[in-house]
N, C-alpha and C positions, 0 to 999 in steps of 0.2 A: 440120174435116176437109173435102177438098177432093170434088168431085162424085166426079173419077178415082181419089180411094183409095176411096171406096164402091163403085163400081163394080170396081172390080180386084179389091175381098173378096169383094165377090157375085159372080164370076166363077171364084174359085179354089173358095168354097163350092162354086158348081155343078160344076167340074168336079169334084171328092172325089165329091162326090154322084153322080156317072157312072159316076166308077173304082170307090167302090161297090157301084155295082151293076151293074157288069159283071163285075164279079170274084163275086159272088152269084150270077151266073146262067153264070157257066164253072166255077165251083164253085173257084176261085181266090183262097182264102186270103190268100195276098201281095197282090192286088192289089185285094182287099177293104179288108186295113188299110191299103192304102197311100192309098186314096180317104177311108177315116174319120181317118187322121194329115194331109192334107192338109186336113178342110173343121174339125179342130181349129187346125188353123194359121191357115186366114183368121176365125177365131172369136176366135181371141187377137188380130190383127192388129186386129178390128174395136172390140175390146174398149179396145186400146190407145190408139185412135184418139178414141175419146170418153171416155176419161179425158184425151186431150187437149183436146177440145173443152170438158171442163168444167171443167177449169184456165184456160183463156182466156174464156169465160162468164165 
């Protein structure tokens, strides 16, 4: 896995992690899950990423 797809998961992680909690503190439902459906997205993405890495290993 290359630096820039690490970096690009830790980046979507953090942003979920924002919209989480900004949607937390407007008391904003949608955009509560919309930050916890996003930082499961770059989780699978990173997930994915080293099940490649360890196919190539």
């Amino acid at each position: 896995m290359g630096i820039a797809d690490k970096a690009d998961n830790a980046a979507d992680k953090a942003a979920g992690k924002a919209k989480e909690a900004a949607g937390k503190a407007t008391d904003d439902e949608r955009l509560e899950a919309e930050g916890r459906s996003e930082q499961g997205t770059a989780s699978l993405k990173q997930a994915g990423e080293n099940v490649k890495d360890a196919v190539k290993g």
